[in-house]
N, C-alpha and C positions, 0 to 999 in steps of 0.2 A: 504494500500500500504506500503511496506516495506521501511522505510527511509535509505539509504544506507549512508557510511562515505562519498563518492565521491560526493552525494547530498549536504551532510552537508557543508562540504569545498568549493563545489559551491559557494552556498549560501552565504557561509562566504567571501567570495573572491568578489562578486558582492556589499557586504554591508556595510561588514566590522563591522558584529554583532557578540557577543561571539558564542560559538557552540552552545550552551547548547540554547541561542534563538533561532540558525538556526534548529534546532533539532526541538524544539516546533513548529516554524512557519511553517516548512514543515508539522508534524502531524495534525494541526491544518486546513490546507489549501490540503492532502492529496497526498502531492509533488509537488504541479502546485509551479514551481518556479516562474511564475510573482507575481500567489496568495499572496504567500510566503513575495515577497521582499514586496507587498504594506502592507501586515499583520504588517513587519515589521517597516516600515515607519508611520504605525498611531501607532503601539505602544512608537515609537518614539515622536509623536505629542501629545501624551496624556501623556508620561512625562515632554515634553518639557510644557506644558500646566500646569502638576503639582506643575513645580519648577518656574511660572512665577513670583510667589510673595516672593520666597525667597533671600536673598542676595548673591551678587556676589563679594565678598571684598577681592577675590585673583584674580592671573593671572599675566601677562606679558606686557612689554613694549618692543616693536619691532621697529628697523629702518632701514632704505634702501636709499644709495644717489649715482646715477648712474649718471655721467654727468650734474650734476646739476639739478635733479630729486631727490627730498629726500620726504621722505613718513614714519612717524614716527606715531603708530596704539597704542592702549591699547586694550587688550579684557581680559575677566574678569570671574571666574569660582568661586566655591563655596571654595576651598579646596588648598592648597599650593600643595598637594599630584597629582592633577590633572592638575593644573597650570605647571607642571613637565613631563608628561605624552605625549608619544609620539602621541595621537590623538589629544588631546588637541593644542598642537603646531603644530602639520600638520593644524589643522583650523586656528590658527592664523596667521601664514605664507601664507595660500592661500588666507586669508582676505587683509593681504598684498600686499601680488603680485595684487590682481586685483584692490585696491585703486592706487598702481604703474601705472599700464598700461592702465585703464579705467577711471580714474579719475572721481569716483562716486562725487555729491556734498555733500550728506550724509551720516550717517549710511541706512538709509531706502535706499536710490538708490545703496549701495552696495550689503546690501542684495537681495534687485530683480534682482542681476548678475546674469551669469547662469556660473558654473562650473565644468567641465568635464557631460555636457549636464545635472546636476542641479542647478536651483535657491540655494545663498549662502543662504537663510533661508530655503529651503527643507536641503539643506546640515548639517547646523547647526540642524535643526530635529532629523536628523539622529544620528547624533554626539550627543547630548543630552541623545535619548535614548539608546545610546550605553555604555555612561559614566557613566549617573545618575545624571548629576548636571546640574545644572543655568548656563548656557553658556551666553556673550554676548558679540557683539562687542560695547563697551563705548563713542568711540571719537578716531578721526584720525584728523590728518593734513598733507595739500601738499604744499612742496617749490616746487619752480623752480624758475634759479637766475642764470644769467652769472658770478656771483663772487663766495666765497666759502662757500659751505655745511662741516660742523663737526657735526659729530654724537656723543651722548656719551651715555651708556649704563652700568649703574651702576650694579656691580656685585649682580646676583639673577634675576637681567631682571622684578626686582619691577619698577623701576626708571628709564625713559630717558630724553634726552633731546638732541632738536636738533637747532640750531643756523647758522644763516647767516650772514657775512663780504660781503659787499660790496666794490668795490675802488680799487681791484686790482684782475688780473686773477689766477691761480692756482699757490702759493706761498708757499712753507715750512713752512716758516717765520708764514705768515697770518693763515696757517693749525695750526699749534704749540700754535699759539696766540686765534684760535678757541677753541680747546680742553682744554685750560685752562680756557677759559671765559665758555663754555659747563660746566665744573666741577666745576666753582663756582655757576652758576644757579643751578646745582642739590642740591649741600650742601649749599646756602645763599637763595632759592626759592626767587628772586626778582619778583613784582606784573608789572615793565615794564623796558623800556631801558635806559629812563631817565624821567624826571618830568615831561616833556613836553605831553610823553605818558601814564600818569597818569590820568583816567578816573576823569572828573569833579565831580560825586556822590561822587566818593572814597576822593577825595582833600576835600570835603564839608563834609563827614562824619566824616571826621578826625579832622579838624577844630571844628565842635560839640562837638567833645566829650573832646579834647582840652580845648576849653572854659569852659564847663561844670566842668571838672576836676579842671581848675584854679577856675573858680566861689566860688566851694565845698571848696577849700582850704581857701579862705576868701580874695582870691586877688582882690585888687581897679578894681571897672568894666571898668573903661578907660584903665587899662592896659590890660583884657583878651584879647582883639584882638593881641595883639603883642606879649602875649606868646603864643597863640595859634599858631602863624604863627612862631615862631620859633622853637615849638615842631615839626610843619610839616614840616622843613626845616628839623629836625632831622632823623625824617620818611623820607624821600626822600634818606638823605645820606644813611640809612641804608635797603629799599627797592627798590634802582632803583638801575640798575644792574651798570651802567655808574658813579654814584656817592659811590656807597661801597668801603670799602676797598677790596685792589686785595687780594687776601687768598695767592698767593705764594710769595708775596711782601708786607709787610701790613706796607712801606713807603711809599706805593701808590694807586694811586684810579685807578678803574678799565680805567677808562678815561683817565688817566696819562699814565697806560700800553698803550692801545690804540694807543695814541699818539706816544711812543717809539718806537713799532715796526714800525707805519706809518713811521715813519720819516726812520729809517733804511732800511724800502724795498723801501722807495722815491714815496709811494704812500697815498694819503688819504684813510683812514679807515673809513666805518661806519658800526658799529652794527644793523642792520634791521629788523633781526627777530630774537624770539628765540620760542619755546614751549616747555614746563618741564610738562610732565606726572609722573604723581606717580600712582599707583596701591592704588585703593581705597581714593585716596585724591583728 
């Protein structure tokens, strides 16, 4: 059967495969276009299958805060060059959108969505074999919060991070005072919001290795407790985000700002949540 240009661009329109596959998959399948597109889709499966054990250490950080709806995604590709690439970002974007509106619990229950009548893991199939790379989506998180969402998106879309104020309703002030505390989590990476929310393993590993380091040094064993715990007090100023110095003010602690603006919009302030994505960290 003669494969005609108008077949090809069918096909190509339906899949969104180069020509040059639409071309083959037709000859191969003898122009039955359904033949064709399922030809298509396990060629898809059998690269996607190819590239399952290679690494995915580029790609994008996305975010989206709609009414107090924020939805900050990573997904993750083999190559900057594709990471770039206008299919590639069509998939991340619509992995997006439907973490937004469907509020999967997982990566796994996002992928069993169905979109524009495919499952996002046939999708990402497709996308795969279309690309040639390790596609994945990494890790997402959802706010929802009657006080304020700031997003911040560090230039290259390696790097987000997205942060919640509690204590007052939509405020300049409080937005202003978000996006500064956003861009010091991206460039200071704090591990919580204050000591308080410092996981017990992490407070106990740090103290270990504390004492251990005084021990090594030859310090009296009565004293290693109490350098230990003031090295960790040290830790705490310089990984909790509430105790750092503020980066645009460094006469004050991020808690000090806090407070300033609190007291100027006449309302209590708390920092509640944050998450900082990096691509590949």
């Amino acid at each position: 059967m003669e494969i005609t240009a108008a077949m090809v661009k069918e096909l190509r329109d339906k899949t969104g495969a180069g020509m040059m596959d639409c071309k083959k998959a037709l000859k191969e399948n003898d122009g039955d276009m359904q033949l064709s597109i399922d030809y298509l889709r396990k060629k898809g499966a059998a690269t996607a299958e190819k590239r399952a054990d290679r690494s995915a250490n580029e790609g994008v950080v996305l975010t989206d805060i709609t009414d107090g709806n924020g939805v900050i995604i990573e997904v993750n590709c083999e190559t900057d060059f594709v990471a770039r690439s206008e299919d590639f970002l069509g998939f991340a974007t619509r992995a997006l959108a439907l973490v937004k509106t469907e509020k999967p619990a997982d990566v796994d229950a996002l992928m069993a969505l169905e979109s524009d009548g495919l499952t996002m893991s046939d999708y990402l199939t497709e996308i795969i074999g279309k690309i040639g790379e390790k596609i994945e989506v990494r890790r997402f998180a959802q706010f929802n919060t009657d006080g304020n969402l700031i997003e911040y998106i560090h230039p290259g879309a390696k790097l987000g991070v997205m942060l919640e104020i509690t204590g007052a309703g939509a405020n300049d002030d409080v937005q202003k005072l978000g996006k500064d505390l956003a861009m010091q989590v991206a460039a200071m990476n704090p591990v919580a919001i204050d000591r308080d929310a410092v996981p017990v393993e992490v407070r106990e590993k740090e103290l270990e290795i504390y004492r251990q380091q005084a021990a090594e040094q030859g310090k009296p064993e009565n004293m290693l407790d109490r350098i230990a715990e003031g090295k960790l007090n040290k830790y705490f100023q310089e990984y909790t985000l509430l105790e750092q110095t503020f980066l645009k003010d460094t006469t004050k602690t991020v808690k000090d700002q806090v407070a300033a603006v609190a007291k100027d919009v006449g309302s209590a302030l708390k920092v509640t949540r944050f998450e900082r994505f990096q691509v590949g960290g």
